[in-house]
TIKEDO-892750 format. One record per residue (C-alpha): x, y, z. Coordinates in Angstrom, 1 decimal. Last residue first. Layout:
BEGIN
<xx->X, yy->Y, zz->Z>
...
//
This chain:
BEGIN
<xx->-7.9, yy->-9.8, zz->-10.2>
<xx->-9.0, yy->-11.7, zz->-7.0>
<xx->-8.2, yy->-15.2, zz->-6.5>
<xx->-9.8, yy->-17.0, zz->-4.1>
<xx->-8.4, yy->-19.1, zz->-1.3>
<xx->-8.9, yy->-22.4, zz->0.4>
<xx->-6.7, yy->-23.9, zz->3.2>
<xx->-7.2, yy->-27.8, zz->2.4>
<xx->-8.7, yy->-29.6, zz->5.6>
<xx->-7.3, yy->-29.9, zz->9.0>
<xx->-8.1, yy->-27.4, zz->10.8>
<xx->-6.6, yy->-25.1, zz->13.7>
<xx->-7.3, yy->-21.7, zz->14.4>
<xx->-9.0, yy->-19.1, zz->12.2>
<xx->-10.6, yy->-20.6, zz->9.3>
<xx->-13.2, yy->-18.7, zz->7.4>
<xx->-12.7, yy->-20.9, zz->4.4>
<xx->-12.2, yy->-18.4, zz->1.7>
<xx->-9.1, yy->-16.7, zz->2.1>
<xx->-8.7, yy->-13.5, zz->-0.1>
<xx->-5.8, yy->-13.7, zz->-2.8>
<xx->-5.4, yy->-10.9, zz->-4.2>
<xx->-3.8, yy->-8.3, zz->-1.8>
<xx->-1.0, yy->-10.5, zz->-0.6>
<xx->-0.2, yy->-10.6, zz->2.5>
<xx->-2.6, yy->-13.1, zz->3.8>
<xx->-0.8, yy->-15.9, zz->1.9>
<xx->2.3, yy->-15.0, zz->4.2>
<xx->0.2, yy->-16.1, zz->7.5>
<xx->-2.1, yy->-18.9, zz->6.1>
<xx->1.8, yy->-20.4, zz->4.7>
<xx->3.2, yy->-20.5, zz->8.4>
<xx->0.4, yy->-21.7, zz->10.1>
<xx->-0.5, yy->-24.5, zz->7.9>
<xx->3.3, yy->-25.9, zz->8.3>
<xx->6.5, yy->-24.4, zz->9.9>
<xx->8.5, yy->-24.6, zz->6.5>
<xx->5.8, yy->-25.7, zz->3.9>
<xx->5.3, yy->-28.8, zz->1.8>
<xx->2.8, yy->-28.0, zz->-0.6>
<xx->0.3, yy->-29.8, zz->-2.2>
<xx->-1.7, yy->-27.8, zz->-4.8>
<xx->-5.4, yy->-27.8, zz->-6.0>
<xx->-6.4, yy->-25.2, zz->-9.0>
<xx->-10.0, yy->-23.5, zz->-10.0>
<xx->-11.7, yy->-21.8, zz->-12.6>
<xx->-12.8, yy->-24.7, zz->-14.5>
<xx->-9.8, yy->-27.7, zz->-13.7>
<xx->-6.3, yy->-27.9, zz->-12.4>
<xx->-5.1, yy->-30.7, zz->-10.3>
<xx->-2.8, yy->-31.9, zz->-7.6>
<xx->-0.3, yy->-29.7, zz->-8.8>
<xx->2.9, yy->-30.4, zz->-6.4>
<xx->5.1, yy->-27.7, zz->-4.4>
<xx->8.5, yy->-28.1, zz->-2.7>
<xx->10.2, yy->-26.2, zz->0.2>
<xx->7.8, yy->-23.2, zz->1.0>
<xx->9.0, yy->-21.0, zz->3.6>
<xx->10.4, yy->-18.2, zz->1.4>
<xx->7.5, yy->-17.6, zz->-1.1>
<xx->8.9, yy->-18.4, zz->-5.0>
<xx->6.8, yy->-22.0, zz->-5.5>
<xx->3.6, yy->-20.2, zz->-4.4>
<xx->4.2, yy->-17.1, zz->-6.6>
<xx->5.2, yy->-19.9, zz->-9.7>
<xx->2.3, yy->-22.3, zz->-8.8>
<xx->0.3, yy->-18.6, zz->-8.9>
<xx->1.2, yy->-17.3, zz->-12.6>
<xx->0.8, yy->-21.0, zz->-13.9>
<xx->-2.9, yy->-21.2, zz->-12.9>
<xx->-3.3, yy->-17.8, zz->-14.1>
<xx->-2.0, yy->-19.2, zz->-17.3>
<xx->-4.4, yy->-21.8, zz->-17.4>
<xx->-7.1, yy->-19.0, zz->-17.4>
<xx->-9.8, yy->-17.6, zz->-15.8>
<xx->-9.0, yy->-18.6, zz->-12.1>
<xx->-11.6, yy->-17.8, zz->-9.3>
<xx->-10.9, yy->-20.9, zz->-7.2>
<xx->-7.1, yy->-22.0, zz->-5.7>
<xx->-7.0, yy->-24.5, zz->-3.6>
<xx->-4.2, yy->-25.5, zz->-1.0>
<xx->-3.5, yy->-28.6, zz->0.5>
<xx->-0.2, yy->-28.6, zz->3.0>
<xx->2.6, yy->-30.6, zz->4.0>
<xx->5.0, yy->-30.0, zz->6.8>
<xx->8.4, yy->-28.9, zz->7.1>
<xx->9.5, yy->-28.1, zz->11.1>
<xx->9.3, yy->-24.5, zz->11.5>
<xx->8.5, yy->-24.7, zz->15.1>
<xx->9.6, yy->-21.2, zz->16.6>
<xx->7.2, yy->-19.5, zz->14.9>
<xx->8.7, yy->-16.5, zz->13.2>
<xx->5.6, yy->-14.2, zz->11.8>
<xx->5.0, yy->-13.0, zz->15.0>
<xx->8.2, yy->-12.6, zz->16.5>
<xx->9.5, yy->-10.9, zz->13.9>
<xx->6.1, yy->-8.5, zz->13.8>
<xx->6.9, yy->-8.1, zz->18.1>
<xx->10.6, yy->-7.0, zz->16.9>
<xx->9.9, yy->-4.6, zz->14.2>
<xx->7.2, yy->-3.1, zz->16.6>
<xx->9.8, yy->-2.5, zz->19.1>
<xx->12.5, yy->-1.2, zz->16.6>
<xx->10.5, yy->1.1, zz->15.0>
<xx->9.3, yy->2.2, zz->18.7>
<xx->12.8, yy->3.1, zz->19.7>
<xx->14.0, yy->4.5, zz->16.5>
<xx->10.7, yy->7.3, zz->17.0>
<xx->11.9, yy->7.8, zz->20.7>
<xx->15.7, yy->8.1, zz->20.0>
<xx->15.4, yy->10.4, zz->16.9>
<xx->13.1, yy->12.7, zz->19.1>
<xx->16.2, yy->12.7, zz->22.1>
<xx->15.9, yy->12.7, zz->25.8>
<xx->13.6, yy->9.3, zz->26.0>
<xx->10.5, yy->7.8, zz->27.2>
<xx->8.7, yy->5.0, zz->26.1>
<xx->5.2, yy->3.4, zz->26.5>
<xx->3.9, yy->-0.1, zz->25.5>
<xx->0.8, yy->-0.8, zz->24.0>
<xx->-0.1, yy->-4.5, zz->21.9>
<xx->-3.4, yy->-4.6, zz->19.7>
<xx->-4.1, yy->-8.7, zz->19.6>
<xx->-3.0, yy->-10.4, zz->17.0>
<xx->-4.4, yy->-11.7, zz->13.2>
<xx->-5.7, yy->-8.6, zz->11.8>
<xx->-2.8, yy->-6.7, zz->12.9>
<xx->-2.6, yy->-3.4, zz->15.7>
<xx->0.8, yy->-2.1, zz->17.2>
<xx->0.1, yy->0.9, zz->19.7>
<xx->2.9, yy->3.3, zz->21.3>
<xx->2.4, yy->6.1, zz->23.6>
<xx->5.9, yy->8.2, zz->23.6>
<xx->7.5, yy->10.7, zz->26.1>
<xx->9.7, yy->13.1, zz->24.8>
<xx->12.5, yy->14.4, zz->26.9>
<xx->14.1, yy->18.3, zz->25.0>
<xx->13.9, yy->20.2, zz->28.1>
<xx->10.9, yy->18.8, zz->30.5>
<xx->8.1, yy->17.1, zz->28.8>
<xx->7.2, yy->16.7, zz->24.5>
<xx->4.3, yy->14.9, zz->24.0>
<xx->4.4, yy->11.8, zz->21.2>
<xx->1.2, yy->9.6, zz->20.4>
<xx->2.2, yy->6.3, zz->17.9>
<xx->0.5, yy->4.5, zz->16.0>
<xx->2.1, yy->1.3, zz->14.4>
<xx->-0.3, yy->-0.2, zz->12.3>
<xx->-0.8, yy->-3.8, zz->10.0>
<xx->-3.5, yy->-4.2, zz->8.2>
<xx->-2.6, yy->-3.1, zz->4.7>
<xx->-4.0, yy->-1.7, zz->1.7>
<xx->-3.7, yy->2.1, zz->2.3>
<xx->-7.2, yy->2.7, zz->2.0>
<xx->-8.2, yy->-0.2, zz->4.7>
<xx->-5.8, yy->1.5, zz->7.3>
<xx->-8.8, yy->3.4, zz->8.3>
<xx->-10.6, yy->0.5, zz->9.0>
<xx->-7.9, yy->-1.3, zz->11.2>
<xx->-7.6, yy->2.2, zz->13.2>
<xx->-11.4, yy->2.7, zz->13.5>
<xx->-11.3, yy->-1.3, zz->14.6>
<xx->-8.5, yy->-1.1, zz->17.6>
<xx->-10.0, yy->2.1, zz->19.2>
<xx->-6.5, yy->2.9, zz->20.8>
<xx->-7.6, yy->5.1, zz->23.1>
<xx->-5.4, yy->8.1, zz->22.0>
<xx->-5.5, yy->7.0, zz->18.3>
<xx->-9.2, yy->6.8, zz->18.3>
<xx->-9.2, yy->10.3, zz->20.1>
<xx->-6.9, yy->12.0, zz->17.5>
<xx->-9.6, yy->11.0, zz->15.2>
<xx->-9.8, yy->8.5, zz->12.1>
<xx->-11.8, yy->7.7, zz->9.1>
<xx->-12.7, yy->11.5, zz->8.6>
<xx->-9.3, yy->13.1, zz->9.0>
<xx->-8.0, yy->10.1, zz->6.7>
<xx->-10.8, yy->11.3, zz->3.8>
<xx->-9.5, yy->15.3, zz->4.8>
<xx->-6.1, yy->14.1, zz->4.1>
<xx->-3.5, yy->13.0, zz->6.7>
<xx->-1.7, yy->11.2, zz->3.6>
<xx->-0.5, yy->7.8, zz->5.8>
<xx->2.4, yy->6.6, zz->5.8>
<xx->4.1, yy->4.1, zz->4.9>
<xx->6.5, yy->1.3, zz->5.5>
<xx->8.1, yy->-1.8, zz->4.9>
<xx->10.8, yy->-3.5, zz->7.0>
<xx->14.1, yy->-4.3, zz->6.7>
<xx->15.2, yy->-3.7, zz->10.2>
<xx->17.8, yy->-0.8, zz->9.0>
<xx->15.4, yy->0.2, zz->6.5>
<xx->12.6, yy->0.5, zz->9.5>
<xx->15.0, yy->3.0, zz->11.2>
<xx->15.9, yy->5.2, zz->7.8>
<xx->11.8, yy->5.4, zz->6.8>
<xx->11.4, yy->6.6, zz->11.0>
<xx->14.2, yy->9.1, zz->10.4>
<xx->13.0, yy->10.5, zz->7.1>
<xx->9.4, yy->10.7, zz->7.6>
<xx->10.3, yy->12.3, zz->10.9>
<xx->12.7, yy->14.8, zz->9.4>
<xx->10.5, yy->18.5, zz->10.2>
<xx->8.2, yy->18.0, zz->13.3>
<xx->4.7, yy->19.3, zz->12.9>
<xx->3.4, yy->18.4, zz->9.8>
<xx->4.9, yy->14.7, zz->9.6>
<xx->4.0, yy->14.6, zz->13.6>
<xx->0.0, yy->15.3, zz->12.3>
<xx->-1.7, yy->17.6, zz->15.4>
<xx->-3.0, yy->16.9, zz->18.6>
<xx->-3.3, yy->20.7, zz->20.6>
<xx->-2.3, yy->19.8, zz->24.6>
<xx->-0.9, yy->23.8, zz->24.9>
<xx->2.6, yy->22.3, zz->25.5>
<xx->2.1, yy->20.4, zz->21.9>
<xx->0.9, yy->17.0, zz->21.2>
<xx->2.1, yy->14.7, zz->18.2>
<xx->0.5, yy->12.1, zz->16.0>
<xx->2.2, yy->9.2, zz->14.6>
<xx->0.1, yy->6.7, zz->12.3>
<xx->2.2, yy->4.3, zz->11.0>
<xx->1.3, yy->2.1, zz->8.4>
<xx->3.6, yy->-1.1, zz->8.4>
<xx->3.5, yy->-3.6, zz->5.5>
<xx->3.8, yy->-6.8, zz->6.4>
<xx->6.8, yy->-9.0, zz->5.0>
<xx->7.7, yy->-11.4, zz->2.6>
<xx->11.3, yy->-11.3, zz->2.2>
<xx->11.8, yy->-14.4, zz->4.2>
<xx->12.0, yy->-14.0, zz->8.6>
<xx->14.5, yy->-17.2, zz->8.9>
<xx->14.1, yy->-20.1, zz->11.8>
<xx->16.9, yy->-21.2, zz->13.5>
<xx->17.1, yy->-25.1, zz->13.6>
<xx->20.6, yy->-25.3, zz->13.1>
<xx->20.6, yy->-26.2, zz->9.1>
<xx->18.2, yy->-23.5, zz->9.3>
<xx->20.5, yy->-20.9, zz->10.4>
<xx->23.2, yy->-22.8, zz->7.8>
<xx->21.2, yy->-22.8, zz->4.8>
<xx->19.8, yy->-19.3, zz->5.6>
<xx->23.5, yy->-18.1, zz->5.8>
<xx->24.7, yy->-19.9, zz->2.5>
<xx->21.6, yy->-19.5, zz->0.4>
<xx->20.9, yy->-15.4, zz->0.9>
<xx->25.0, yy->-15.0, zz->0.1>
<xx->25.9, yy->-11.8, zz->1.6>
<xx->26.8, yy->-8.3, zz->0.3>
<xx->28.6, yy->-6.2, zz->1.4>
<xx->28.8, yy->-2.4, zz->0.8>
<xx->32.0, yy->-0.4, zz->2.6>
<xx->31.1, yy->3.5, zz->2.5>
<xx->33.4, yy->6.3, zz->2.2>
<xx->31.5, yy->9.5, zz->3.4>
<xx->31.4, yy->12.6, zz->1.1>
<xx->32.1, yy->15.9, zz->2.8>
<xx->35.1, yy->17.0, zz->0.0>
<xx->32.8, yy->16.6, zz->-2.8>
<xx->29.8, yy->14.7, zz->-3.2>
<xx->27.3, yy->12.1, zz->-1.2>
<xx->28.1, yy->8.4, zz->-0.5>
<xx->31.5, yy->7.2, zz->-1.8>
<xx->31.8, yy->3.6, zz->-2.7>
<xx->33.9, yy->0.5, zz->-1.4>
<xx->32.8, yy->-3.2, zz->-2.5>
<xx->31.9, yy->-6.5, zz->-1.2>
<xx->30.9, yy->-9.2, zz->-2.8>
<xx->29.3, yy->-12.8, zz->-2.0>
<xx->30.5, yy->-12.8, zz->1.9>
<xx->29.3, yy->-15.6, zz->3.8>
<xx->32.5, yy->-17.3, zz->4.6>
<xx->33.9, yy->-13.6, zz->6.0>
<xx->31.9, yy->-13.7, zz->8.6>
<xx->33.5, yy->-16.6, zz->10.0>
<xx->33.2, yy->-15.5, zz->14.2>
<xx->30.1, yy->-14.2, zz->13.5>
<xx->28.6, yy->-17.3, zz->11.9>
<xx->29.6, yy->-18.5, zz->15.3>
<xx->27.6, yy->-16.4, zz->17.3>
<xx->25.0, yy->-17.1, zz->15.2>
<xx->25.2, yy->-20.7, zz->15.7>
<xx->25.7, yy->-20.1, zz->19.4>
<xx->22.7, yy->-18.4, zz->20.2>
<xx->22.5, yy->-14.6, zz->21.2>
<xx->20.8, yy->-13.4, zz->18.1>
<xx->18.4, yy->-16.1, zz->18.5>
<xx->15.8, yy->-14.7, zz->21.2>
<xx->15.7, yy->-11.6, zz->19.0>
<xx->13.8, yy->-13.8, zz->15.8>
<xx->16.2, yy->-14.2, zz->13.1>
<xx->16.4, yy->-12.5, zz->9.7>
<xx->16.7, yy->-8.4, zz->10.4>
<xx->19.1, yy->-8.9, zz->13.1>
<xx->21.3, yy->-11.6, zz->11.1>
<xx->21.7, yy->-8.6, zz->8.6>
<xx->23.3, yy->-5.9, zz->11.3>
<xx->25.5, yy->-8.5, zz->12.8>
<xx->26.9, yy->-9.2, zz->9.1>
<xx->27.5, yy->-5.7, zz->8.5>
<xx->29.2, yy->-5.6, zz->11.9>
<xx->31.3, yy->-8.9, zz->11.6>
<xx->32.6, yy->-7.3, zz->7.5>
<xx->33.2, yy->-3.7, zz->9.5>
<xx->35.4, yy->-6.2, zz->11.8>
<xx->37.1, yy->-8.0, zz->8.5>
<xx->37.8, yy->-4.2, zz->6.8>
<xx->39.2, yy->-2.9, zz->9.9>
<xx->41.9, yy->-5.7, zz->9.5>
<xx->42.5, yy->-5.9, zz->6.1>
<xx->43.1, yy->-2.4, zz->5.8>
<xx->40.8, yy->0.2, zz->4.1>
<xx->40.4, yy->2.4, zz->6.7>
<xx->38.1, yy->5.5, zz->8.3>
<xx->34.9, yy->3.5, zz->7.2>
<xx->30.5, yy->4.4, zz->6.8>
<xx->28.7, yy->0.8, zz->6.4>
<xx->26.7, yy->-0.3, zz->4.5>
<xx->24.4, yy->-3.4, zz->4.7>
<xx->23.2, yy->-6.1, zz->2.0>
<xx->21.5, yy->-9.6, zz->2.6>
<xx->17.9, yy->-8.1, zz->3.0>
<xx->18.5, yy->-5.9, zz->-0.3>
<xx->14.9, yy->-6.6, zz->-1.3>
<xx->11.9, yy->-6.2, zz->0.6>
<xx->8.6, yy->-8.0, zz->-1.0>
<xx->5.5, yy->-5.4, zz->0.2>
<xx->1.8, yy->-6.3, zz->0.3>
<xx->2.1, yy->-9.5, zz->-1.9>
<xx->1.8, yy->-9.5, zz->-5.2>
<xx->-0.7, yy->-12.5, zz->-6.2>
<xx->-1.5, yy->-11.2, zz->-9.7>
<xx->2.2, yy->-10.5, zz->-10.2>
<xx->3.4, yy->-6.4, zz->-10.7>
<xx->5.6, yy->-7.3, zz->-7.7>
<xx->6.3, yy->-4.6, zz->-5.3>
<xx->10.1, yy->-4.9, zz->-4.9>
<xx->11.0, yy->-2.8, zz->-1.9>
<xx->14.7, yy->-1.4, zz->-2.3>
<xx->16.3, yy->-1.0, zz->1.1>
<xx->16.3, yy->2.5, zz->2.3>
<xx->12.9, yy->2.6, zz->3.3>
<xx->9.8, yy->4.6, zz->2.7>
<xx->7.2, yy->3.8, zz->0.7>
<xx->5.3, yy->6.3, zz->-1.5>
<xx->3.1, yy->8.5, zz->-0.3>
<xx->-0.6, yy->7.3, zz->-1.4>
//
């Protein structure tokens, strides 16, 4: 598989319930700086800040007045900050790097009845295929030197995790340039099977008069429908950025509800062969970012019961438990219920 690409560091937990991608660095931006004064240093604070608050709340937020006035204070939520040089010699760029304390600004978004996008994200596979003035498909990442690079340095500004696909004869097989012209929702989902995630961004770019591109974008999940949109713009790095940032927002939106009101859930755990596997999941469960407090309920043969009580409720926790590549929902639930969500674990 080619290896993730973002510029904030993506913790893939070695855990038996590792989720598809944990993004660390969510609190941190830098920023590029002509001064050192107290005064340019508090406005590149407000922008760092701005550009974090972006990749936590849900677009409909950023404009509220507790955000506004955590922009107004920036400086309260400061843990560190520190200048650094990026690159070498005589071109290097000074760089100011804050960081921001995680507990403070969620305490006080939530405290407000904002709702926080945790470190526990989809993975996004984005399949981007290009067409040249002769109407021949071909691979973008082939065709177009830098795209890896530009559409791995838009989703690390958002925070989010992706990859991309290998192109190989096996992906040539699984999925044509027609699938991704139609958007034929299930080849895509299926074809994204060998890259463990089910989550794609495709994305079909034709060049038009000068140096305009015109974009056909497609966002496919296993729990939404497929969403298109189109985009147009003079510049290649403005068309890719611009549907990073539209898929980044609709995912937000998605895994954001607005109610996040703490409620309690039953969870059960089968397929356990050890106490310690028991313990190995309480402490995933206990680390996830919209769980408030967890209770065993009981432990027994190859199976394990917990209460939790969860930030937005049964929605909320079925939603981050399906990230994670070994545990596999068992209840066939879709909508609704009422019962204990039920999951197996699979080494």
């Amino acid at each position: 598989m080619r290896p993730f690409l973002a510029c904030l560091a993506l913790a893939v937990l070695s855990g038996p319930t590792a989720p598809a991608a944990e993004i660390e660095g969510l609190y941190r931006s830098e920023t590029a700086v002509r001064s050192r004064d107290e005064a340019a240093r508090a406005e590149d604070i407000r922008a760092a800040l701005g550009r974090v608050l972006k990749r936590l709340v849900r677009p409909d937020d950023l404009d509220s007045a507790t955000v506004r006035g955590l922009l107004a204070k920036p400086q309260d939520y400061v843990r560190e900050f520190d200048y650094t040089l990026r690159g070498e010699g005589p071109l290097a760029t000074p760089i100011l790097r804050v960081d921001f304390d995680p507990a403070r600004l969620d305490g006080e978004l939530r405290r407000h009845g904002i709702p926080v996008w945790g470190a526990e994200r989809p993975e996004l596979l984005v399949w981007l295929a290009v067409r040249d003035k002769q109407g021949v498909w071909s691979s973008a990442a082939e065709t177009l030197t830098g795209t890896d690079r530009l559409l791995g340095g838009f989703a690390a500004e958002r925070g989010l995790p992706l990859s991309l696909p290998l192109w190989d004869l096996p992906d040539q097989q699984a999925l044509s340039w027609t699938d991704i012209d139609t958007g034929n929702a299930e080849r895509i989902r299926l074809a994204a099977q060998r890259y463990e995630t089910d989550t794609v961004l495709t994305g079909r770019l034709t060049p038009v008069a000068g140096t305009t591109w015109e974009a056909e974008w497609g966002l496919y999940s296993a729990s939404h429908a497929p969403e298109r949109w189109h985009g147009k713009t003079a510049e290649l790095a403005d068309i890719l950025a611009g549907g990073i940032e539209t898929a980044y927002a609709r995912l937000l939106t998605q895994g954001v509800p607005r109610d996040t009101t703490p409620a309690g859930v039953e969870l059960h755990i089968t397929g356990l062969e050890s106490l310690d596997d028991a313990n190995q999941i309480a402490a995933y469960l206990e680390k996830l970012s919209p769980v408030n407090r967890l209770d065993w309920l009981s432990v027994g043969t190859g199976e394990a019961a917990f209460k939790l009580v969860v930030r937005g409720g049964r929605q909320v926790l079925r939603q981050t438990l399906n990230l994670s590549h070994r545990l596999k929902p068992l209840d066939g639930e879709t909508t609704g219920g009422t019962g204990p969500l039920i999951y197996r674990w699979t080494p």
